[in-house]
NUDREN-721757 format. One record per residue (C-alpha): x, y, z; chain; residue in three letters. Coordinates in steps of 0.02 Angstrom, whole numbers, plus 50000, padded with zeros to 5 digits. Layout:
<rs>
px, py, pz, c, r
X, Y, Z, A, ALA
...
</rs>
This chain:
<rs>
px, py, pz, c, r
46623, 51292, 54217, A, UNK
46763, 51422, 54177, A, UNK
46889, 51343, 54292, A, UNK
46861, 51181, 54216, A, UNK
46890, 51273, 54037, A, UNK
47043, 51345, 54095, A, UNK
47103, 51154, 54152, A, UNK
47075, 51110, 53976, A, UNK
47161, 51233, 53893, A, UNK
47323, 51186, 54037, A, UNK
47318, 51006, 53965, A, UNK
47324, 51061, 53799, A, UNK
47462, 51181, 53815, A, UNK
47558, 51019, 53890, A, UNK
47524, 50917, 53742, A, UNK
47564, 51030, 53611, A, UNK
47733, 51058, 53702, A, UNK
47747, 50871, 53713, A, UNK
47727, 50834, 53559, A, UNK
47834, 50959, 53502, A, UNK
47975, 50894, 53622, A, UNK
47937, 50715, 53529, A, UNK
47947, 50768, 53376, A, UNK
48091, 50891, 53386, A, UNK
48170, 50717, 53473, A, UNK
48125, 50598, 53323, A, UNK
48184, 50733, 53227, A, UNK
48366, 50762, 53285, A, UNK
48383, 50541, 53285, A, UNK
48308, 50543, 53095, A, UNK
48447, 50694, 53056, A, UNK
48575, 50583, 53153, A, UNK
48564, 50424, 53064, A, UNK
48518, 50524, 52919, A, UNK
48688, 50590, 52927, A, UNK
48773, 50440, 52991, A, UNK
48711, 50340, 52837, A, UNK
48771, 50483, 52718, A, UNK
48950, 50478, 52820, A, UNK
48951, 50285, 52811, A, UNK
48901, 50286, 52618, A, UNK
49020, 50408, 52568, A, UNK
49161, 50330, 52667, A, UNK
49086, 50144, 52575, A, UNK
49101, 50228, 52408, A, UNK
49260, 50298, 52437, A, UNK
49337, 50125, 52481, A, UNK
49243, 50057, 52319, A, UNK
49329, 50190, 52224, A, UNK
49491, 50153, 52299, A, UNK
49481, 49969, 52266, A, UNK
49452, 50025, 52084, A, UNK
49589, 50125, 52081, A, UNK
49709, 50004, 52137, A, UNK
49652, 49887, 52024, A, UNK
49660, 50006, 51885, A, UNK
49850, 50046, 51939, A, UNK
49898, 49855, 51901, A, UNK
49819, 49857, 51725, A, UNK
49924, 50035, 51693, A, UNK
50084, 49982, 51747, A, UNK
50084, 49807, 51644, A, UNK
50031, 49898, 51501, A, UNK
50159, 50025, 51507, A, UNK
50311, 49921, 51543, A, UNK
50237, 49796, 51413, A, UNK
50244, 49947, 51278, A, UNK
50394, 50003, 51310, A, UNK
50482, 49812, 51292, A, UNK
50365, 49813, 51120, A, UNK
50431, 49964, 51089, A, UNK
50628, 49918, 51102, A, UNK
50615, 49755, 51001, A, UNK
50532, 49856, 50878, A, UNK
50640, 49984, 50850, A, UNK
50808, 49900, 50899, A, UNK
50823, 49728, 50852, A, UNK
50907, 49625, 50998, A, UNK
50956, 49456, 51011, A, UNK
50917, 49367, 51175, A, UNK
51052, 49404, 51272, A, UNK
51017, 49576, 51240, A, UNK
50823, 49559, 51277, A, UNK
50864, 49458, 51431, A, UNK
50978, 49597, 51496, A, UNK
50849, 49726, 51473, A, UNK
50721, 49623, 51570, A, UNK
50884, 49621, 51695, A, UNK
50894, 49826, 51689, A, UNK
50729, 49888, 51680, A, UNK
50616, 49779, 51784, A, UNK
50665, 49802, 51955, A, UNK
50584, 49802, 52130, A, UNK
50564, 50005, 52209, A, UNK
50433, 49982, 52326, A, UNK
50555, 49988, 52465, A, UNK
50641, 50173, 52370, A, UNK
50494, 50259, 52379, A, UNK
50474, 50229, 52183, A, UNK
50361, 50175, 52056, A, UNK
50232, 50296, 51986, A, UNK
50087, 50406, 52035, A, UNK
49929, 50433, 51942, A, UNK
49841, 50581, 51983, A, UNK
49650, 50611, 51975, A, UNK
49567, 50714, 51850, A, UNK
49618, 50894, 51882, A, UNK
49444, 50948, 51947, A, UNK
49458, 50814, 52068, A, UNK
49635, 50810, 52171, A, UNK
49546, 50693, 52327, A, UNK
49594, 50544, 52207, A, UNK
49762, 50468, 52164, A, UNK
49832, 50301, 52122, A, UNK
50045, 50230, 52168, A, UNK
50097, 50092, 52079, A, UNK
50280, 49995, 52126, A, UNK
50361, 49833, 52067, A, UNK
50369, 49739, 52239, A, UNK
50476, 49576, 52186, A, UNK
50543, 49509, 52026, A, UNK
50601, 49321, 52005, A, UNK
50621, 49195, 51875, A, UNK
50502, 49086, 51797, A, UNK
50596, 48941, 51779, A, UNK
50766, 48905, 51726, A, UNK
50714, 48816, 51555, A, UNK
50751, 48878, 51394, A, UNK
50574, 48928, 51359, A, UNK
50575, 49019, 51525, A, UNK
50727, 49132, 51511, A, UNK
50652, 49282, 51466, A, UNK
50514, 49289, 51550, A, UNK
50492, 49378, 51728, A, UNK
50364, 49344, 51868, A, UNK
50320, 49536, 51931, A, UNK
50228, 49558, 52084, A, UNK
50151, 49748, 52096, A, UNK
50085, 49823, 52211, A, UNK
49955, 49965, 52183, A, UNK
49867, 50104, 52332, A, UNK
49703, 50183, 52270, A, UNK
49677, 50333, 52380, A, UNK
49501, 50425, 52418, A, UNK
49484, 50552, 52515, A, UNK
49603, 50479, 52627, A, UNK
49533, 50289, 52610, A, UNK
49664, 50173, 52544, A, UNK
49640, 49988, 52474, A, UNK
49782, 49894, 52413, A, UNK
49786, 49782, 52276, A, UNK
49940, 49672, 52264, A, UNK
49946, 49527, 52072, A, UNK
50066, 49434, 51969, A, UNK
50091, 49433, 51830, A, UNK
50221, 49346, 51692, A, UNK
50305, 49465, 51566, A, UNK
50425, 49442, 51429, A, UNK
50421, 49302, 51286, A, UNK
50453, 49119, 51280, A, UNK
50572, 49180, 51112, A, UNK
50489, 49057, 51015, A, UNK
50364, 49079, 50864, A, UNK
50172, 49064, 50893, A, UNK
50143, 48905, 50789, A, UNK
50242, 48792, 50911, A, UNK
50131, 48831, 51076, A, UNK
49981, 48721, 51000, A, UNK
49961, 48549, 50943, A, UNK
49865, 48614, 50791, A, UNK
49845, 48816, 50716, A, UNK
49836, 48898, 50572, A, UNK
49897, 49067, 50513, A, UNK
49850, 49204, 50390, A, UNK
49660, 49170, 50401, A, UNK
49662, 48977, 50356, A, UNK
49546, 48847, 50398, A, UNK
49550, 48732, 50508, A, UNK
49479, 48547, 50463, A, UNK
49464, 48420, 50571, A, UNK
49374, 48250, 50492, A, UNK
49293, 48085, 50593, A, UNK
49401, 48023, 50731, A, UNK
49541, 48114, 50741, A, UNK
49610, 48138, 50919, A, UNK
49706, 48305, 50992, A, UNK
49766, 48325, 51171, A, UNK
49827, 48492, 51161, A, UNK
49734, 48656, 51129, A, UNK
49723, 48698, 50951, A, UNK
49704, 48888, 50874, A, UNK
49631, 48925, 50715, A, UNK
49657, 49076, 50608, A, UNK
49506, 49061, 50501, A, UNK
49360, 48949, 50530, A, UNK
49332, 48773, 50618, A, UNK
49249, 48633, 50515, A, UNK
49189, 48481, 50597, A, UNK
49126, 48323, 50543, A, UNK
49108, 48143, 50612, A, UNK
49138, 48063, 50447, A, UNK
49286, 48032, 50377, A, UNK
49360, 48038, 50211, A, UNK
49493, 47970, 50095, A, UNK
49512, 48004, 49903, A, UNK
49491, 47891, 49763, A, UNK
49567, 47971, 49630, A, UNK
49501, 48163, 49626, A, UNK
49337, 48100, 49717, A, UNK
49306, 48095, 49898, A, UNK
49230, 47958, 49989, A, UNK
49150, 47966, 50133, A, UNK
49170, 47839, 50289, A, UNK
49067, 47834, 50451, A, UNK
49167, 47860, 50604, A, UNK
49126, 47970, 50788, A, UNK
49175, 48167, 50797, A, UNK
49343, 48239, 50842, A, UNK
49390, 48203, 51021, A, UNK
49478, 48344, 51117, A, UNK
49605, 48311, 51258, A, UNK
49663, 48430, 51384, A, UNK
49835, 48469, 51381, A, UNK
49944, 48406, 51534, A, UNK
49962, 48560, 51600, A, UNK
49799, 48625, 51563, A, UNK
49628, 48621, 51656, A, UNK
49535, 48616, 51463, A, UNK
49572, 48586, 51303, A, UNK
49548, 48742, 51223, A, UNK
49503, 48802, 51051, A, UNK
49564, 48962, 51020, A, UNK
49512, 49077, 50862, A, UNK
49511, 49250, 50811, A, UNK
49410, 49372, 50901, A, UNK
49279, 49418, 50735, A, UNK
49206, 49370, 50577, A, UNK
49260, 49176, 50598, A, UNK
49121, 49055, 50650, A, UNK
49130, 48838, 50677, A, UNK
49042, 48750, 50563, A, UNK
48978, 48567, 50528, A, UNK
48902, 48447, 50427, A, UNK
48901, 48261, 50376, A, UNK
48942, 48218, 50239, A, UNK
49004, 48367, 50121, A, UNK
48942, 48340, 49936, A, UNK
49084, 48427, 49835, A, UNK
49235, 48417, 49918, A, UNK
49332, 48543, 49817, A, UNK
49221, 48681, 49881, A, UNK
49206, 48602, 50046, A, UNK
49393, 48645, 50072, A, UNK
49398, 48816, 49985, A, UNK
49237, 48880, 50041, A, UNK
49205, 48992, 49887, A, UNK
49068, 49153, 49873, A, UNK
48949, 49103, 49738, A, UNK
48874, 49253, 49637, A, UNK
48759, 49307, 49789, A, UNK
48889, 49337, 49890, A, UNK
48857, 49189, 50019, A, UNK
48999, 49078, 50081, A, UNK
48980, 48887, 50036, A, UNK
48989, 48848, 50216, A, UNK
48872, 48969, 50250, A, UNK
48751, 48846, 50143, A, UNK
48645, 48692, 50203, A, UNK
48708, 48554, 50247, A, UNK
48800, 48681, 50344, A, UNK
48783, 48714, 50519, A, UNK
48865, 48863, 50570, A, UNK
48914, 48915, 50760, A, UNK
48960, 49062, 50840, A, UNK
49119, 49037, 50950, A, UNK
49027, 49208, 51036, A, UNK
48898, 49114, 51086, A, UNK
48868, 49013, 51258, A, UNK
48778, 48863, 51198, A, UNK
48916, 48824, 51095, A, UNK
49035, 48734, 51198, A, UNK
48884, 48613, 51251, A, UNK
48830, 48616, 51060, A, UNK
48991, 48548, 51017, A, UNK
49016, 48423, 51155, A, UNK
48838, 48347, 51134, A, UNK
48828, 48343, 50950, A, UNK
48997, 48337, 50862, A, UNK
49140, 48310, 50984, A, UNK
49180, 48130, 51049, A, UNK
49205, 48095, 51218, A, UNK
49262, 48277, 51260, A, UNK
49188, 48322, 51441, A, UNK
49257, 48488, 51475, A, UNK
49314, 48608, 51335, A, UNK
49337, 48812, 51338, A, UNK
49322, 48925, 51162, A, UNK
49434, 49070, 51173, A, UNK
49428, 49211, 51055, A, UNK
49563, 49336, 51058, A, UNK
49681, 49439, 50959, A, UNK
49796, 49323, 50858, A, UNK
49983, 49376, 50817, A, UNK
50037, 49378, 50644, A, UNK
50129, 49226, 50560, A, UNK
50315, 49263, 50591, A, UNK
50386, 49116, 50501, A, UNK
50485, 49154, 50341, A, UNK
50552, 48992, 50264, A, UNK
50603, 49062, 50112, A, UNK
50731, 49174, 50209, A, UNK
50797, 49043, 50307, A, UNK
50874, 48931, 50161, A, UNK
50913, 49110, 50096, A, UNK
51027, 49131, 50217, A, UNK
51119, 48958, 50169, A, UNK
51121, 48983, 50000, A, UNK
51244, 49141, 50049, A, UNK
51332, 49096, 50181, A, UNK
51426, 48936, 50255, A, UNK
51353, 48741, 50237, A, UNK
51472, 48595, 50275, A, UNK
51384, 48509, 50134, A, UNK
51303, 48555, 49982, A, UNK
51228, 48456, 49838, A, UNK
51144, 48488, 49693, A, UNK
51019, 48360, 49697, A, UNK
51008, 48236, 49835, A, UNK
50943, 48047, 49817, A, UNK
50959, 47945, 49976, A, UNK
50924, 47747, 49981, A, UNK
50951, 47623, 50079, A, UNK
51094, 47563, 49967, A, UNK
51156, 47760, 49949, A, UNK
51144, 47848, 50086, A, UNK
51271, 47998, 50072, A, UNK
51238, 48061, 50235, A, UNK
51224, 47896, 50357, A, UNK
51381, 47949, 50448, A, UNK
51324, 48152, 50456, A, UNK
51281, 48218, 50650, A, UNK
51150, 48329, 50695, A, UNK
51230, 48484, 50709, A, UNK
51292, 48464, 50527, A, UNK
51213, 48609, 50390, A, UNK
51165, 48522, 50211, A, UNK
51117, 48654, 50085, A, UNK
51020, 48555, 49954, A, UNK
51015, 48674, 49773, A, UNK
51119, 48742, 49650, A, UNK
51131, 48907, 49562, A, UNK
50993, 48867, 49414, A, UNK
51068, 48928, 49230, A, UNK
50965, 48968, 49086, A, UNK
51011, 48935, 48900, A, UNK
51006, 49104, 48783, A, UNK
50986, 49017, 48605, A, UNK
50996, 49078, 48426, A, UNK
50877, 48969, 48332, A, UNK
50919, 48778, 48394, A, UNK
51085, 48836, 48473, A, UNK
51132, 48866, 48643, A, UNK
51237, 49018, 48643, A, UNK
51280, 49044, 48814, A, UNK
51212, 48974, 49001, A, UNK
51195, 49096, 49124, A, UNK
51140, 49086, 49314, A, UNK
50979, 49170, 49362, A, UNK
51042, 49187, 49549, A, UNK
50911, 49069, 49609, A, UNK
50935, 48899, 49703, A, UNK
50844, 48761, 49647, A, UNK
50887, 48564, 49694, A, UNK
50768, 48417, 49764, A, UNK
50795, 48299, 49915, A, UNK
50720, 48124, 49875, A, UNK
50710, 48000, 50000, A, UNK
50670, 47807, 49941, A, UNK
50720, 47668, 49991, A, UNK
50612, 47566, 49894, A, UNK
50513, 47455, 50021, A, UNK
50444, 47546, 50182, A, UNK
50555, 47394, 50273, A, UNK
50704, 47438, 50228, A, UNK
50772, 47573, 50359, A, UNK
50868, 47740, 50329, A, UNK
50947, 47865, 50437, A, UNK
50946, 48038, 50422, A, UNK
51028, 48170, 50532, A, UNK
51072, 48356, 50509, A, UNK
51003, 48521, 50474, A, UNK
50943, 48528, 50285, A, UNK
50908, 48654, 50185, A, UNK
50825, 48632, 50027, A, UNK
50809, 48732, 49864, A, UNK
50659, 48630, 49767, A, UNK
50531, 48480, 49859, A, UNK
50569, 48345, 49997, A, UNK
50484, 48166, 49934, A, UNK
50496, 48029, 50051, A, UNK
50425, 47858, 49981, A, UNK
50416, 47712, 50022, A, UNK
50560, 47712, 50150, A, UNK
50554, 47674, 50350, A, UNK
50643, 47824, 50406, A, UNK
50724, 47838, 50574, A, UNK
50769, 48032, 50572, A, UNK
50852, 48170, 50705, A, UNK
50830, 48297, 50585, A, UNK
50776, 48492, 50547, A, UNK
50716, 48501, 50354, A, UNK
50680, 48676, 50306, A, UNK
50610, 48664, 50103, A, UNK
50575, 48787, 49962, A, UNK
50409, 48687, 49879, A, UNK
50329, 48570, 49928, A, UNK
50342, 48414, 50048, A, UNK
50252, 48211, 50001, A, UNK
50291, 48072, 50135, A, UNK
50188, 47923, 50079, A, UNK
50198, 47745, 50072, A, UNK
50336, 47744, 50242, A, UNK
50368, 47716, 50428, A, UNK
50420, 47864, 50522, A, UNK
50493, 47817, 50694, A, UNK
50647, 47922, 50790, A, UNK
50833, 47865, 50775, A, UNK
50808, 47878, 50998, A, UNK
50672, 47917, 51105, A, UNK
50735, 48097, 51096, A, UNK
50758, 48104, 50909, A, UNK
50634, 48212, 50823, A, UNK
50570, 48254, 50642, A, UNK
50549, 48446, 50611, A, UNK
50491, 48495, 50432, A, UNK
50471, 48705, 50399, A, UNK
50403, 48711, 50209, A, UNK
50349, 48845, 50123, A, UNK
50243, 48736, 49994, A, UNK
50092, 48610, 50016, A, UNK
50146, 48469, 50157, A, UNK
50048, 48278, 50127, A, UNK
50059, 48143, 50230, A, UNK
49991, 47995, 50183, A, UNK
50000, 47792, 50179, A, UNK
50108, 47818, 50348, A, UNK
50124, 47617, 50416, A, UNK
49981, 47587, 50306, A, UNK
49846, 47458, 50397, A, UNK
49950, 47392, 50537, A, UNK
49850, 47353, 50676, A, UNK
49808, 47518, 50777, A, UNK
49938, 47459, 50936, A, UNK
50080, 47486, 50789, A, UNK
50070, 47646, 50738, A, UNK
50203, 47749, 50668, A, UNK
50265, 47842, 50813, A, UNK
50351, 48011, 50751, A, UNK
50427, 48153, 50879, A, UNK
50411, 48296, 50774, A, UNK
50330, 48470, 50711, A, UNK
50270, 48498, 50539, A, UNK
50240, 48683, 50450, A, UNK
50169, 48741, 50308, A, UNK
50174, 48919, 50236, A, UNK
50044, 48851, 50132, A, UNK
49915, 48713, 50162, A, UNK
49939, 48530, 50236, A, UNK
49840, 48373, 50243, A, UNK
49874, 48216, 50353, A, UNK
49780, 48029, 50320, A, UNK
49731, 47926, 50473, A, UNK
49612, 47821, 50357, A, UNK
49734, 47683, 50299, A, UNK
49875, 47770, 50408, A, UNK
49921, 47739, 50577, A, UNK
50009, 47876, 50680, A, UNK
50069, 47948, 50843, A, UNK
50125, 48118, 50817, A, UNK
50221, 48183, 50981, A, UNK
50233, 48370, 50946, A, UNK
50137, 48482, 50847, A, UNK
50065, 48523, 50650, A, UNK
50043, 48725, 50586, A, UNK
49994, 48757, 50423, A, UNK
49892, 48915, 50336, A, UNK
49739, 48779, 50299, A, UNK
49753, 48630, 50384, A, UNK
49665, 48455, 50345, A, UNK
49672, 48317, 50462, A, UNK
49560, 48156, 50428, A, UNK
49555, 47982, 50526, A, UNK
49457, 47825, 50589, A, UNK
49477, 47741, 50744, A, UNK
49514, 47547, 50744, A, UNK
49599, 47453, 50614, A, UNK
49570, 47454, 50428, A, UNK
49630, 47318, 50308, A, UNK
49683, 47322, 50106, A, UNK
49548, 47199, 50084, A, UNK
49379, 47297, 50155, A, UNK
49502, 47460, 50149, A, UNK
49411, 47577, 50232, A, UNK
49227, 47511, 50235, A, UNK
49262, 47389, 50370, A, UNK
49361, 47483, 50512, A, UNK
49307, 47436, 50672, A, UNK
49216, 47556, 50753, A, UNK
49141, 47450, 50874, A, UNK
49034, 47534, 51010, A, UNK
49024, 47490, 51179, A, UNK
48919, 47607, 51286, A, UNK
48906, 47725, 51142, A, UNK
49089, 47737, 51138, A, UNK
49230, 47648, 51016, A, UNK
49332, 47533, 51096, A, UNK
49474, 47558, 50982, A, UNK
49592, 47710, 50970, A, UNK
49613, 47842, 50845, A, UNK
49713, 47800, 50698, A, UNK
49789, 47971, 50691, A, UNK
49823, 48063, 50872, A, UNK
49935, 48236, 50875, A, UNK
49994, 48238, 51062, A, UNK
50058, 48423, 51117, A, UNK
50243, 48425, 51190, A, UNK
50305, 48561, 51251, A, UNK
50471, 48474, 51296, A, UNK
50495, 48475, 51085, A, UNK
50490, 48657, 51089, A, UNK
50653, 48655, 51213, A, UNK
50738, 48546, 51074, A, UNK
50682, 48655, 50934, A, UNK
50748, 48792, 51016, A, UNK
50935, 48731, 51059, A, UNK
50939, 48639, 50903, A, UNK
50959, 48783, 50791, A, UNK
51067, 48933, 50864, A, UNK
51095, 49056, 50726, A, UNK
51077, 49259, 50758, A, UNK
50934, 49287, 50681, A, UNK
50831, 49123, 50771, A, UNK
50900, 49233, 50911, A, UNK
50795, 49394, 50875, A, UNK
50657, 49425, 50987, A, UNK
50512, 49482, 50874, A, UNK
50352, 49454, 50995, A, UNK
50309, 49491, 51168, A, UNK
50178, 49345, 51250, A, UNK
50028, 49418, 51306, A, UNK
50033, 49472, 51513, A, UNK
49988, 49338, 51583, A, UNK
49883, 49392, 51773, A, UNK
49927, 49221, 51884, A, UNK
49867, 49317, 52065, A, UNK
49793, 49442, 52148, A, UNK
49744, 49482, 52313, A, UNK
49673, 49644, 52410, A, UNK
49673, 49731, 52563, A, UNK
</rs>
């Protein structure tokens, strides 16, 4: 019996030891991976933090050389030769030197560190609009603890050196509205200052009163070059709204604050939609758009207007014209300027004079040192043709009635601008129509009810300082170019229209839930235009570079 208790303490002995060998085994393996994963995680998260570093690198070095160019236009005013020679100076490759910067880490950690070159540099393009703009490939190494990752993007810097209203088919500036009524048809993106109103009706005015006509929503087009059309607005406190029919149009257009402090849009019939929002894209294309498929809302920082009309005729009522009238009355039977070229100046004004009196009597006229003077275009039937070419410059309003005007022309006016009752067509398939106002602009009556294949077909860009409104009710027209105003109206049915039924019976005709007939009033983006604009006027201070374009990112890859 107490040998076979001594066997049985032997076999325990043995297992305890085993187990303790097994364990002590398991042990050491689960310490081993246990360390390993640790290693592998930390050498994981050191890559991840390199990636962000280099990433981070790009972002710092565009910002930085895009301050310092905002910083030299700024503070010394250069023309574009100038601004194109500092793109020429200062933006250069040094990768292959050894240059560029470094970004340290934080100072309690020195394992990190970030090296940011300029790799390449090349042109855009060689077009006008291109010049001064650079396509900058960086290259940027996040280091960790000795882990590297590479991040190499493009990106375009510089400016297009031409003003923010003529990149879009439609915008407005300093916080207008933007209204677009019943069929009306953009391809282009269009950018909005204040808010969006939408409705599928459209209207025309009797008198003061505002009548109402059944037609399909707004229908969007993407711009040539574009994936979307876009609609672009500020980044807060604008929303899109829309309704039917709007019962008072004055308020409809001015959206006043009653005495509760609420908006009028902000009121039913009113439905208002958040650009911030996701479901309003879809909202827009199921409900209110027409035949718009694809469509992107973009809200963003918008630049400020930079247009100053007022300082442009300024500058010809001081300095050289090789023409100037007082008032100027063009027919078709007088036409002063039929044999004038386009690179002719015509400063439209005189110095105004003011009577001092004594009682009844005029004692003495003096001038007040402004400019005032009208430009009046008639021709007295819309059949009868007149030319128009030249830069004009004009110190009162521009009226053009009842005249078919074939124009190659830049119009720059002090008040206000009325084309009604008229044709508007090109003197060549290159001429153009370019009207800068710093009044009202309205456009109405344009090839009133010709059938909707004859439309008025005008290569052109219209501004307003202050507010504009276009008719595609009765008018017919093919704008090829742009419209920028600080509220902005546009208001059309699709089809034709006749004086007779004028405009109860358009023909709107559906077929598959979609007209069959084309807008009566489409604005058609070309960028082409703004190449034109550009060349067409070359004085110093068009030449001033007074915006940089956003950075625009166009690649990126890592390693």
């Amino acid at each position: 019996m107490k040998k076979r208790l001594e066997n049985e303490k032997g076999y325990t002995l043995i297992l305890t030891v085993a187990v303790i060998v097994i364990f002590t085994v398991l042990g050491l393996s689960l310490l081993t991976l246990t360390s390993s994963g640790i290693k592998k995680n930390e050498i994981r998260q050191d890559n991840v933090q390199a990636q962000d570093l280099s990433d981070k690198g790009i972002k710092y070095a565009v910002n930085d050389i895009q301050l310092f160019l905002q910083n030299e236009i700024k503070n010394n005013p250069m023309g574009k030769t100038d601004f194109y020679q500092l793109l020429e100076d200062k933006i250069k490759p040094n990768c292959s030197e050894g240059g560029g910067i470094t970004i340290p880490g934080e100072k309690q950690d020195q394992t990190k560190e970030t090296k940011v070159c300029i790799d390449r540099v090349e042109m855009v393009s060689n077009d006008e609009k291109d010049l001064y703009k650079r396509l900058v490939t960086f290259k940027s190494t996040g280091i960790v603890n000795g882990k590297t990752r590479i991040t190499t993007s493009k990106v375009i810097i510089g400016t297009d050196a031409i003003p923010d209203q003529l990149r879009y088919a439609l915008s407005t500036n300093d916080g207008g509205d933007l209204y677009l009524h019943g069929g009306v048809e953009i391809q282009g993106d269009i950018k909005t200052d204040g808010n969006l109103i939408i409705t599928r009706n459209a209207h025309w005015m009797n008198g003061n009163n505002a009548i109402w006509e059944n037609s399909v929503g707004p229908r969007l087009v993407k711009d040539t070059k574009s994936i979307t059309p876009k609609i672009i607005m500020r980044e807060n406190e604008k929303n899109i709204y829309t309704v039917n029919a709007a019962n008072n149009y004055d308020k409809h257009i001015s959206n006043p604050i009653d005495g509760s402090g609420i908006h009028y849009l902000d009121k039913s019939p009113y439905t208002k939609l958040s650009p911030l929002d996701t479901n309003t894209t879809n909202n827009l294309k199921n409900n209110y758009l027409f035949n718009t498929p694809n469509l992107d809302i973009v809200t963003k920082s918008l630049p400020a207007d930079q247009i100053d009309v007022l300082a442009k005729i300024q500058e010809k009522n001081i300095g050289t014209v090789d023409y100037q009238y007082d008032d100027l009355h063009i027919s078709s039977n007088d036409n002063p300027t039929k044999n004038y070229t386009k690179d002719k100046t015509i400063l439209v004004g005189e110095k105004e004079k003011v009577c001092t009196k004594w009682f009844l009597i005029c004692l003495e006229w003096k001038e007040t040192g402004n400019y005032v003077g009208d430009m009046i275009i008639d021709a007295n039937n819309s059949k009868n043709s007149v030319p128009l070419k030249g830069s004009y410059y004009v110190n009162g309003d521009l009226t053009i009635n009842d005249t078919n005007l074939k124009s190659d022309a830049l119009i720059y006016v002090k008040g206000n601008v009325e084309i009604r009752d008229s044709t508007l067509q090109g003197l060549n398939p290159d001429s153009t129509l370019i009207i800068f106002a710093n009044g009202n602009i309205q456009i109405s009556n344009i090839s009133e009810y010709s059938d909707y294949n004859n439309p008025s077909m005008i290569k052109g860009f219209f501004y307003s300082k202050s507010n504009m409104i276009m008719y595609g009710v009765g008018s017919n027209i093919r704008l090829t170019g742009g419209i920028s105003s600080k509220r902005l109206i546009l208001t059309a049915l699709r089809g034709n229209v006749s004086k007779q039924t004028h405009p109860t019976s358009n023909q709107e005709s559906l077929t598959n839930g979609q007209p069959t007939y084309p807008s009566r009033l489409k604005v058609t983006y070309d960028e082409n235009l703004i190449q034109q604009y550009t060349t067409f006027m070359r004085d110093q201070q068009e030449e001033y570079i007074t915006e940089l374009n956003p950075p625009e990112y166009i690649e990126r890859s890592n390693q």
